[in-house]
C-alpha positions as CSV (number, residue, x, y, z in Angstrom):
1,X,-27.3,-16.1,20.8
2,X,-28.5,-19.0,18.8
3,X,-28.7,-22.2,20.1
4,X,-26.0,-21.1,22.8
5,X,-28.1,-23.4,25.4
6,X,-28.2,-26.4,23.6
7,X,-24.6,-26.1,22.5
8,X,-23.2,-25.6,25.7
9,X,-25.4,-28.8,27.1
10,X,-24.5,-31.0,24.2
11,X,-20.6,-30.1,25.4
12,X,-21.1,-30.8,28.9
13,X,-22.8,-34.5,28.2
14,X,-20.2,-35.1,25.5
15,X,-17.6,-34.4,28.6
16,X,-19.2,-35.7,31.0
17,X,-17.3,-39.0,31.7
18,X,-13.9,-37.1,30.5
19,X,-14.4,-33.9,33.2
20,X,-15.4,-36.4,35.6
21,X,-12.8,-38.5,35.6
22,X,-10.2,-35.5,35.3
23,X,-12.1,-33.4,38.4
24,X,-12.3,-36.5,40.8
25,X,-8.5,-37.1,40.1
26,X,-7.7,-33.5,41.2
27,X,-9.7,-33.8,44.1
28,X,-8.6,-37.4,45.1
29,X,-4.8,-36.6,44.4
30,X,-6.0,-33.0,47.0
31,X,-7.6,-35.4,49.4
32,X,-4.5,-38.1,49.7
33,X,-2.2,-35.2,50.7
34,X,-3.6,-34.4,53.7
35,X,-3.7,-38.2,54.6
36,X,-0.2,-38.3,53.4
37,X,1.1,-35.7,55.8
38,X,-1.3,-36.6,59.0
39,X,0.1,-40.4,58.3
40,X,4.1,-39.4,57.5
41,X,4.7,-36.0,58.7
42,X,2.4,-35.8,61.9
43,X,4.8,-33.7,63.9
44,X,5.7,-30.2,63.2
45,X,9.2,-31.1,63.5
46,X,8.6,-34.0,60.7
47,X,7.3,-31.4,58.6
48,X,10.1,-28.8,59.6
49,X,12.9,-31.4,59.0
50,X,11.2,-32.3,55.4
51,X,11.1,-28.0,54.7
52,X,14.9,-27.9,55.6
53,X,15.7,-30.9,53.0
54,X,13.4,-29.2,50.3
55,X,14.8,-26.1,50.3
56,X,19.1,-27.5,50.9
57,X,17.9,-29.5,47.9
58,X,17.3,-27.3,44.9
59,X,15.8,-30.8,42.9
60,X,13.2,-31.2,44.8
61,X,12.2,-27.9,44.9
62,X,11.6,-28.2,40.8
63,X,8.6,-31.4,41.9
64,X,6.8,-29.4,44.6
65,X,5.7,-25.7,45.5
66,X,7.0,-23.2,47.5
67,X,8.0,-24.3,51.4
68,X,6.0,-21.9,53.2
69,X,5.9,-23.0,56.8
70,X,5.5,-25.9,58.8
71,X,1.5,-25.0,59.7
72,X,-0.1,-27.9,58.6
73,X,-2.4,-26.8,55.6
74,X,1.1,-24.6,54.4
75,X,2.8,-27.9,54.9
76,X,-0.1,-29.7,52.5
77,X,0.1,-26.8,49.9
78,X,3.9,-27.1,49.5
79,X,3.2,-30.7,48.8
80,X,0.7,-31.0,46.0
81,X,-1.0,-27.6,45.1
82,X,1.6,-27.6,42.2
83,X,0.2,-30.9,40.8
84,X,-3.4,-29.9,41.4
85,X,-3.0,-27.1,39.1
86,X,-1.1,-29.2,36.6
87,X,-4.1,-31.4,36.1
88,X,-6.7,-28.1,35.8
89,X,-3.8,-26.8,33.1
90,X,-3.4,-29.9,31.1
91,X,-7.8,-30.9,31.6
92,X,-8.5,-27.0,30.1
93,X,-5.9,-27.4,27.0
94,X,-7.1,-30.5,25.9
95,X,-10.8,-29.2,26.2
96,X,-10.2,-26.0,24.5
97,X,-8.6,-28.1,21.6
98,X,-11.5,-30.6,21.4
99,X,-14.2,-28.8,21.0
100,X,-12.3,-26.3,18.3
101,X,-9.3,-27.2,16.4
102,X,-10.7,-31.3,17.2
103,X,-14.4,-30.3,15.8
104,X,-13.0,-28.5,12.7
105,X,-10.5,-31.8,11.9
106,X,-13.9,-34.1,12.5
107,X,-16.0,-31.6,10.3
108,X,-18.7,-30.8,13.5
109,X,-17.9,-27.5,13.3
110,X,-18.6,-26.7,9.5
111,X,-22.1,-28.1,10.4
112,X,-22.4,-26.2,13.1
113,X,-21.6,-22.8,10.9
114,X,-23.8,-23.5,8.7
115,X,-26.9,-22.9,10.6
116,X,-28.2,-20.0,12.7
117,X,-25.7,-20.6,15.1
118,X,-22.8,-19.3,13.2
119,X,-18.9,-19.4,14.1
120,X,-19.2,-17.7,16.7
121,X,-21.9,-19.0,19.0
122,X,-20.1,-22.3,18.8
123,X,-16.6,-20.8,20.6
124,X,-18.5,-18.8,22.8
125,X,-20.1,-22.1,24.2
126,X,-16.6,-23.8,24.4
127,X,-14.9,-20.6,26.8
128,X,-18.3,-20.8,28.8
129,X,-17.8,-24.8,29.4
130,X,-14.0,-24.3,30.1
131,X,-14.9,-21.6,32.6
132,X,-17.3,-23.3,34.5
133,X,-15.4,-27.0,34.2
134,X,-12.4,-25.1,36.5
135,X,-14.9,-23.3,38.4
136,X,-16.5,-26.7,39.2
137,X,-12.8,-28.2,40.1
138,X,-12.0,-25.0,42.5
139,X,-15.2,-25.3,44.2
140,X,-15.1,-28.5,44.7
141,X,-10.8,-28.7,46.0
142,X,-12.1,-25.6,48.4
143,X,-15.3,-28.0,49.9
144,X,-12.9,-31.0,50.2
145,X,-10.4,-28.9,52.4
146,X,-12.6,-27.1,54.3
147,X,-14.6,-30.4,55.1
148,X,-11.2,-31.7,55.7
149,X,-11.0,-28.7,58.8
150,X,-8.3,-26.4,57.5
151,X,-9.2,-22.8,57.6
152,X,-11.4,-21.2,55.3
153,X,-9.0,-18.4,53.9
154,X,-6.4,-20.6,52.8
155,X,-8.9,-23.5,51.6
156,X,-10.7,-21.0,48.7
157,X,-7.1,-19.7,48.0
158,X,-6.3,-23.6,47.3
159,X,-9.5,-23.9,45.0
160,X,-8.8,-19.9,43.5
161,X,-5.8,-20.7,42.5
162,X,-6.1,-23.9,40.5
163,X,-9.4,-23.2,39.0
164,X,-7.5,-20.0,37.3
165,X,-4.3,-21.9,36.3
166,X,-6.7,-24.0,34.5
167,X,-8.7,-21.2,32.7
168,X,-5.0,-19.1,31.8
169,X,-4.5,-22.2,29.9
170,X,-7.8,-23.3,28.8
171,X,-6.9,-19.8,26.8
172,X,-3.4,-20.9,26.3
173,X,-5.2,-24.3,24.2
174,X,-7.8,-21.9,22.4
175,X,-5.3,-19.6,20.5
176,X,-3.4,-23.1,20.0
177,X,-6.2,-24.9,18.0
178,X,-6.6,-21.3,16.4
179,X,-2.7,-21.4,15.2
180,X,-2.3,-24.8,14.3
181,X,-3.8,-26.7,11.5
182,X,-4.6,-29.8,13.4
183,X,-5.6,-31.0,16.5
184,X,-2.5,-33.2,17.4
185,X,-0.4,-29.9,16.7
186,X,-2.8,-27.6,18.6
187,X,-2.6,-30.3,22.2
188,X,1.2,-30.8,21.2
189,X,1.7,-27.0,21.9
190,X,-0.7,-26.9,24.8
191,X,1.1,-29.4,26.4
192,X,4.7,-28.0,25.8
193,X,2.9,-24.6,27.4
194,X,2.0,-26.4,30.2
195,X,5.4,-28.5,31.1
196,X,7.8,-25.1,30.4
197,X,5.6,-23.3,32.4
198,X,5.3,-25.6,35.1
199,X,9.4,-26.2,34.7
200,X,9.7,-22.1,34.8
201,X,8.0,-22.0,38.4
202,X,9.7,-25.5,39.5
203,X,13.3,-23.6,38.5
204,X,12.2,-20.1,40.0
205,X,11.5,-21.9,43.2
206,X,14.8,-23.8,42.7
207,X,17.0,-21.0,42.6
208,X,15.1,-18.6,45.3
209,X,16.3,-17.5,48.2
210,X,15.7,-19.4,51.5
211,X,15.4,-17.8,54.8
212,X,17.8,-18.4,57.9
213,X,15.7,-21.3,59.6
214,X,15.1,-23.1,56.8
215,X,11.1,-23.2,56.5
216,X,10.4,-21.0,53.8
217,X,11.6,-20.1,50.3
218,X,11.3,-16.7,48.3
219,X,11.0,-17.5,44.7
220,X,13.4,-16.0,42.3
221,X,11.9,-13.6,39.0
222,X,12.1,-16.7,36.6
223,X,8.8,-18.0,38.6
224,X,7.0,-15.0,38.1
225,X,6.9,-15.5,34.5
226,X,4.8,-18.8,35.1
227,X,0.8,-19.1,36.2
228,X,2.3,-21.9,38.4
229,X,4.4,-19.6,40.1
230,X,1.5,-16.9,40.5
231,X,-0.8,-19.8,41.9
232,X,2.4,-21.1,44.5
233,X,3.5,-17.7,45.6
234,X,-0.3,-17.2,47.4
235,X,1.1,-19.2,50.5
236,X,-2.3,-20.7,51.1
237,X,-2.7,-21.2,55.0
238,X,-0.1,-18.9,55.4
239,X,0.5,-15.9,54.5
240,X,-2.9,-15.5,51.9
241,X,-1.4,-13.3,49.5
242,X,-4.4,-13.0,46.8
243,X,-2.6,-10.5,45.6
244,X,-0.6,-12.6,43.6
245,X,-3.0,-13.8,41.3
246,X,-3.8,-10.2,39.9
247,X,-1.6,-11.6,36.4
248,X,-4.4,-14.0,35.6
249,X,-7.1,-11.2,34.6
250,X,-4.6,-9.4,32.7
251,X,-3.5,-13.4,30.6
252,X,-6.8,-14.8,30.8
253,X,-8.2,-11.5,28.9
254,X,-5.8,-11.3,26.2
255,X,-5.8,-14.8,25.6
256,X,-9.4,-15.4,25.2
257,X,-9.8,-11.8,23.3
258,X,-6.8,-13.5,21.0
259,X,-8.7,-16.3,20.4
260,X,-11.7,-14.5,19.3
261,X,-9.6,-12.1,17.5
262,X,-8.0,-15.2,15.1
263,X,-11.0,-17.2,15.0
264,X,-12.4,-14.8,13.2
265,X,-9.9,-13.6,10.9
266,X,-9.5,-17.2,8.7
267,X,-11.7,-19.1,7.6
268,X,-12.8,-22.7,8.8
269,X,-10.4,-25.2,8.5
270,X,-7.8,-22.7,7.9
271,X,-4.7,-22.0,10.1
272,X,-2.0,-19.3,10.7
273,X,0.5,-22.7,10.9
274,X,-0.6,-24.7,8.3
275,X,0.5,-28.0,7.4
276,X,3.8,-28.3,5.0
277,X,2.6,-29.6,1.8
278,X,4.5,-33.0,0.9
279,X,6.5,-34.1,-1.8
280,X,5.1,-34.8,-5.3
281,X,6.8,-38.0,-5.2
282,X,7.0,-40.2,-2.0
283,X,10.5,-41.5,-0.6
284,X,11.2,-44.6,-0.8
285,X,11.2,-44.8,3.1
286,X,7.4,-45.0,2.6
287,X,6.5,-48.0,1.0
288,X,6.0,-49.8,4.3
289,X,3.9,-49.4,7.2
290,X,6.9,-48.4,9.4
291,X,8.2,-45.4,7.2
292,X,4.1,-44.2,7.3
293,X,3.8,-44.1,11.2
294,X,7.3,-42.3,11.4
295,X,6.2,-39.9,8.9
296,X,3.3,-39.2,10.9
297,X,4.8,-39.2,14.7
298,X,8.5,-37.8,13.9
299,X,7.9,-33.8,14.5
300,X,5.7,-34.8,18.3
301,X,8.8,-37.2,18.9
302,X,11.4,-34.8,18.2
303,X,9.6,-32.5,21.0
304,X,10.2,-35.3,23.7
305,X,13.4,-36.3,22.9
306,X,14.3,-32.4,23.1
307,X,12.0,-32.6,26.7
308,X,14.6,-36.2,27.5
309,X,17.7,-33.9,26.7
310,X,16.8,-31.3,28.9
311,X,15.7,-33.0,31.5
312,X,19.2,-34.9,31.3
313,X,21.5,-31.8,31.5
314,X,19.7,-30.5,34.0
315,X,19.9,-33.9,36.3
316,X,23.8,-33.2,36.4
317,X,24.1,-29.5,36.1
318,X,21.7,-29.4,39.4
319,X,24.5,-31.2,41.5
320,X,26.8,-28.5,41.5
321,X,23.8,-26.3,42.5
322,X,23.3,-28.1,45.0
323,X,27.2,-27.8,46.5
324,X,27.2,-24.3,45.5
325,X,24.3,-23.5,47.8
326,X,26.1,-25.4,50.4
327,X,28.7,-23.5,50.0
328,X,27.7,-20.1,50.6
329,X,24.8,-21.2,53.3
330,X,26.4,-22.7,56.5
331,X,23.2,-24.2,57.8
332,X,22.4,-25.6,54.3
333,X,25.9,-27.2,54.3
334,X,25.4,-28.8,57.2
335,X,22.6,-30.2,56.4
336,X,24.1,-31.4,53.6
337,X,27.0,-33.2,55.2
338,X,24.2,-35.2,57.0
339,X,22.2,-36.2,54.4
340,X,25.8,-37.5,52.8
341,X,26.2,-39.6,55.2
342,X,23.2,-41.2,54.7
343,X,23.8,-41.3,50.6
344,X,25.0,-39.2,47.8
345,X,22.8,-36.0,47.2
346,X,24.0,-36.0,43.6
347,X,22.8,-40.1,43.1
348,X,18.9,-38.8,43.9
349,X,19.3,-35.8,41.7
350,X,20.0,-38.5,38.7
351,X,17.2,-40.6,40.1
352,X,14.4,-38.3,40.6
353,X,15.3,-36.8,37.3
354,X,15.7,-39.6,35.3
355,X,12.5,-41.1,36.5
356,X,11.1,-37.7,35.3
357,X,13.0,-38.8,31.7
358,X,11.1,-41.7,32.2
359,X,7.5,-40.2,32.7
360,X,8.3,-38.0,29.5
361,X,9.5,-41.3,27.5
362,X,6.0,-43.1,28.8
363,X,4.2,-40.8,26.7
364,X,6.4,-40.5,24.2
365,X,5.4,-44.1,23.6
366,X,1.8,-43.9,24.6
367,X,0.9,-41.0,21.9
368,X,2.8,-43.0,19.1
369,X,0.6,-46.4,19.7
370,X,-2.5,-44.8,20.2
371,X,-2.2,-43.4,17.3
372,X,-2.9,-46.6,16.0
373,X,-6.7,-46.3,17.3
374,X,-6.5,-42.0,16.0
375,X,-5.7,-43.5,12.6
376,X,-8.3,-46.5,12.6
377,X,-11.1,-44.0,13.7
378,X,-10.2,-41.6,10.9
379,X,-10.7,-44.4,8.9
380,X,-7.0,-44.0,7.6
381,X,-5.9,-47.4,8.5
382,X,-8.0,-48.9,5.6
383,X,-6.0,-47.8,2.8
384,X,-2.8,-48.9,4.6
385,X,-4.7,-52.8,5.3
386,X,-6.2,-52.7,1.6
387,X,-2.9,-53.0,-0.2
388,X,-1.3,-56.4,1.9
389,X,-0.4,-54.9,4.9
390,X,-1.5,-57.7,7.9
391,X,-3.1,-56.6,11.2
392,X,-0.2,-57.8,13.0
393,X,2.3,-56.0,10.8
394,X,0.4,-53.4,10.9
395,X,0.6,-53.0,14.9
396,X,4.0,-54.0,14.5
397,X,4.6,-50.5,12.9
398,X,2.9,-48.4,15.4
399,X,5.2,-50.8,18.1
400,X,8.6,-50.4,16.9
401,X,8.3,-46.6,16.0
402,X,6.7,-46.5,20.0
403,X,10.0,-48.2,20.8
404,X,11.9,-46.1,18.9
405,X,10.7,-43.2,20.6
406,X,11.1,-44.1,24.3
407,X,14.9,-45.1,23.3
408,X,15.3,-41.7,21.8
409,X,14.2,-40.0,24.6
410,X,16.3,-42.0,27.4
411,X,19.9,-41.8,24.9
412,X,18.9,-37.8,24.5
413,X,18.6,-37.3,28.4
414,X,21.7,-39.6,29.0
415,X,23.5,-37.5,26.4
416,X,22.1,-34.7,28.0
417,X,23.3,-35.5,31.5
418,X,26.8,-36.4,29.9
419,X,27.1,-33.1,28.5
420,X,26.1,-31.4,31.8
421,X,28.4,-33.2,33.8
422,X,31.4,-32.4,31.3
423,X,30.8,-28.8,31.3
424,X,30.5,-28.9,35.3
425,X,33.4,-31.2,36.3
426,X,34.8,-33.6,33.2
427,X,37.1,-35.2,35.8
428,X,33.9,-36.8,37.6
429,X,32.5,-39.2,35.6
430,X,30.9,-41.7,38.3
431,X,27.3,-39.6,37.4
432,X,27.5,-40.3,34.0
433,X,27.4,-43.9,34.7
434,X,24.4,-43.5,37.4
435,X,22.2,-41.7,34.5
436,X,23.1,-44.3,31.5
437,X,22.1,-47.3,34.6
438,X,19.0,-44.9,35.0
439,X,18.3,-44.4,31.7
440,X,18.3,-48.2,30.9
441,X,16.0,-48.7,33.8
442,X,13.7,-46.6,32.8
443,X,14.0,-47.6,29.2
444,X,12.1,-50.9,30.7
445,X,9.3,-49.1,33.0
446,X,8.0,-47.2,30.0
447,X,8.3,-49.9,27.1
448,X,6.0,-51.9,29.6
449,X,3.3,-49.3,30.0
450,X,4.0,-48.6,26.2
451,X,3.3,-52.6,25.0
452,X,0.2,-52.6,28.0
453,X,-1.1,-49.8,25.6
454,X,-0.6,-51.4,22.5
455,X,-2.6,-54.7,24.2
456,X,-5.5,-52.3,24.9
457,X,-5.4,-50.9,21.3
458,X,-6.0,-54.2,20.0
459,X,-8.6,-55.6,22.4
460,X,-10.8,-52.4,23.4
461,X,-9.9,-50.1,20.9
462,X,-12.2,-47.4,22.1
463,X,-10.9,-47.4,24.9
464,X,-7.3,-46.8,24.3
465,X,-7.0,-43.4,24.5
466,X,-8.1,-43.1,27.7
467,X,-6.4,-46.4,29.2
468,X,-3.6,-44.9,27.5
469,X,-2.8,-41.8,29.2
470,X,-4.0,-43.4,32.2
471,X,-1.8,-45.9,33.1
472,X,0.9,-43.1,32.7
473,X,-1.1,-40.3,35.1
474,X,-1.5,-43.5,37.7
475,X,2.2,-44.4,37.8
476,X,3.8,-41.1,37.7
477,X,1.4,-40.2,40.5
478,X,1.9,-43.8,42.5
479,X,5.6,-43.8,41.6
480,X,6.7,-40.6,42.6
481,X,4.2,-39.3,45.5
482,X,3.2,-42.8,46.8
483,X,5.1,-42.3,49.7
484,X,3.8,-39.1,50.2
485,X,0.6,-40.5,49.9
486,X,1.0,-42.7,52.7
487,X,0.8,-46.1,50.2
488,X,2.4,-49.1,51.2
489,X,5.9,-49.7,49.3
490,X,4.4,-52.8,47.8
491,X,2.2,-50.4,45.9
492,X,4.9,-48.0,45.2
493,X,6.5,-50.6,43.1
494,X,3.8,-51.8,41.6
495,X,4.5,-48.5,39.3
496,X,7.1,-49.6,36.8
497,X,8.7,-46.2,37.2
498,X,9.4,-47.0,41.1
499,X,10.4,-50.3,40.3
500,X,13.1,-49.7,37.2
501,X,16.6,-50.6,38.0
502,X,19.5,-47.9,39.7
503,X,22.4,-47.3,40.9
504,X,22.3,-47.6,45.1
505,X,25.9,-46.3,46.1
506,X,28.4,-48.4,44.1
507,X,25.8,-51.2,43.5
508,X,23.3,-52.2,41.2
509,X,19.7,-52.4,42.6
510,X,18.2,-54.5,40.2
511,X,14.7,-53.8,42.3
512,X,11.6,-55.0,39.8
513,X,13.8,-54.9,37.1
514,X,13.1,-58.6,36.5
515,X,9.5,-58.9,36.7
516,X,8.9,-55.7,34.3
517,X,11.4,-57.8,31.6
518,X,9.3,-60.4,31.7
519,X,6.3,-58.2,31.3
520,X,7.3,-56.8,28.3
521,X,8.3,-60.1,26.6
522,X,4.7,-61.7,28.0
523,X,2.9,-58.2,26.9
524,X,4.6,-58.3,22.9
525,X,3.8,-62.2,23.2
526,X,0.1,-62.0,23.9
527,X,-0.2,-58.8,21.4
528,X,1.0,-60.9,18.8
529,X,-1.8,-63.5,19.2
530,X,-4.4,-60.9,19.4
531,X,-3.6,-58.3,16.7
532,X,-4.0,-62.1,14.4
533,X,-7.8,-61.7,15.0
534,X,-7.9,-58.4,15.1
535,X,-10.5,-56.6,13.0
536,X,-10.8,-52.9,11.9
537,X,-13.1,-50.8,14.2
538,X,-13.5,-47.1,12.0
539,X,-15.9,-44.6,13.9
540,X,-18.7,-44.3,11.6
């Protein structure tokens, strides 16, 4: 193979600083668990007490793995071997789209095909680096929990099975850049692979059976049609079942073989989805920067507002999941009654979801005003400058479409959870009310994250991307599983998503909702004054 060696070295030192970052997250978020549990769950009746909420509570369920005991390192994989995998998945897409669909858009790629090397020595260099980057992840999760003293069997099961959820959909991302004719299309249906797939397993798990005690849960046949649900359903530390993980030869083949198969049936720069050709005559709608940046961000936007709906419907059709288990389960029911003495059931549903609705609106936000830096880089943003458009009018546009978008997403899950709760019980209306209060809350966490971004964009452009998705991975990660991380709560709600406003009871909690208004009117204040000064920065 041609130049095989130094293509697969010039991919590992162009990722270098991405698959660290991504690999020490893994590993970090792996490490934190098992703090978490020794510091919050030391007992085995903690961690029994915990199982018997998980599994009477079919929402929580859809946010962590499959209860399999209350043995410590079973305990630990219930918690977080779902999110470890999530992170291989969603590290493997992007790279499969970078380094095919992304070279082909930046023109690498037709340089590359033009000497010895060919198409096809290139893509065989990409699955090579995937390969090895989740190899390198599994390894490395296996060594941290071995070193951590849990026992060998289950700590290689841990590594096994997230270093192959990464690889099924490093091939999932390949035959996406081959499908789609861009890059942003080819990551936007990696993505959506990744969250259905991960919301397959989280509603498989949801919907299982549990057994009489309590402790563990048997998944029902909707989370065998996800890789999450093939990686949860080995019971590392328990049970061991390897077994399970038999589907990801037969995926892993086909996908790869796919991707081979298409790459070389069009030609470069081609796709199967190509773009839709424009009008011969543009609307008046685009005339201004505004109507450009909608133009460019409406078909991703439409995906996450579809995401906010669902994720709304499911917040109040969940509830009467939750009653009917209780029904037809006397020791879930009691358990129930207990836990409504100490609040309403249905109120966390709404809150765990909505803050979910929130995560989903973050990014909503996030992709639309980094696009901002995509377009600069592509040198797109000249034209746009060149005929009187300001550079604050100009991030203006990016900022009110990123606005736009997080709004959309929090009215479509509020309409969503309206809908749900008609077609379950139209007399109760005291939930609708909880997820609009939600909604608005999280409205606030993400436009703050979304106008931090937008700062970042202005001041270290090329660094924006990154920053970016950042700030969203740390505050889903610090808002949601801080406490299982064993952080303090003044940390907790330092994530704007912990902090947002909600409905305690038949109160308002109001919480940080203060401090993350005044952010965002500080945040748009300062971006003002700096987008005045700001200067074009086109990769060159």
């Amino acid at each position: 193979m041609t130049g095989f060696p130094l293509l697969l070295r010039a991919r590992w030192r162009r990722d270098a600083v991405q698959l660290t970052i991504w690999i020490a997250g893994a590993l970090l978020l792996a490490a934190s668990a098992v703090v978490g549990v020794r510091g919050t769950f030391p007992d085995e009746s903690d961690r029994a007490t915990l199982l018997a909420t998980a599994v009477a509570n079919p929402v929580v369920l859809l946010f962590r793995g499959l209860p399999s005991g209350t043995d410590e390192g079973a305990f630990t994989a219930f918690l977080i071997l779902p999110f470890v995998a999530l992170l291989a998945a969603l590290m493997s897409t992007f790279l499969a789209v970078r380094h095919t669909r992304g070279d082909e858009d930046a023109g690498r790629a037709e340089l590359i095909a033009v000497t010895p090397a060919g198409r096809g020595v290139p893509l065989v260099a990409t699955v090579v680096h995937g390969i090895l980057a989740n190899v390198v992840l599994g390894v490395l999760v296996t060594l941290a929990y071995l070193a951590i003293g849990f026992a060998a069997a289950g700590s290689v099961l841990m590594g096994l099975a997230s270093a192959l959820t990464g690889i099924a959909f490093f091939g999932v991302g390949l035959v996406a850049a081959q499908v789609a004719a861009s890059a942003r299309t080819a990551n936007t249906i990696g993505v959506w692979a990744v969250l259905l797939s991960y919301l397959a397993c989280g509603l498989g798990n949801a919907l299982g059976t549990p057994s009489d005690d309590l402790q563990r849960m048997t998944s029902a046949p909707l989370a065998w049609a996800s890789p999450f649900g093939w990686a949860e359903n080995t019971r590392p530390y328990d049970s061991n079942a390897a077994g399970t993980l038999a589907p990801f030869a037969g995926v892993i083949v086909v996908a790869l073989v796919l991707a081979f198969v298409l790459s070389r049936a069009r030609d470069l720069g081609d796709a199967f989805l190509p773009a839709r050709g424009g009008r011969a005559t543009a609307s008046a709608a685009l005339s201004g920067p505004i109507g450009l940046v909608w133009r460019e961000a409406r078909g991703s936007l439409l995906g996450w507002t579809v995401g906010g709906a669902i994720v709304g419907v499911m917040s109040t059709r969940l509830a009467a999941a939750i009653s009917d288990i209780g029904d037809s389960i006397p020791s879930v029911q009691a358990l129930l009654q207990s836990l409504a003495s100490q609040g309403s059931l249905a109120q966390g549903a709404i809150e765990v979801f909505f803050t979910l609705a929130g995560v989903l609106a973050a990014c909503a936000g996030i992709q639309t005003i980094t696009r901002a830096r995509q377009d600069e880089a592509a040198g797109l943003a000249e034209p746009v400058r060149a005929a009187g458009v300001g550079p604050v009018r100009w991030v203006a546009a990016y900022l009110v479409v990123a606005v736009a978008a997080v709004l959309a997403c929090l009215a479509a899950a509020t309409a969503g959870a309206t809908l749900g709760q008609l077609a379950t019980d139209a007399s109760q209306t005291d939930l609708i009310r909880d997820a609009a209060v939600a909604a608005a809350g999280q409205a606030v966490a993400a436009l703050t994250l979304v106008v931090v971004a937008a700062l970042v964009v202005v001041i270290a452009p090329r660094l924006s991307l990154p920053v970016g998705w950042a700030l969203v991975g740390v505050a889903t990660v610090v808002g949601l599983f801080g406490p299982l991380l064993g952080l303090s709560d003044a940390a907790v709600d330092a994530s704007p998503f912990a902090a947002a406003p909600r409905i305690d009871g038949d109160a308002l909690d109001l919480r940080g909702g203060a401090w993350l208004a005044v952010a965002v009117v500080a945040g748009a204040t300062l971006l003002a004054g700096a987008a005045r000064r700001r200067e074009l920065a086109p990769e060159r």
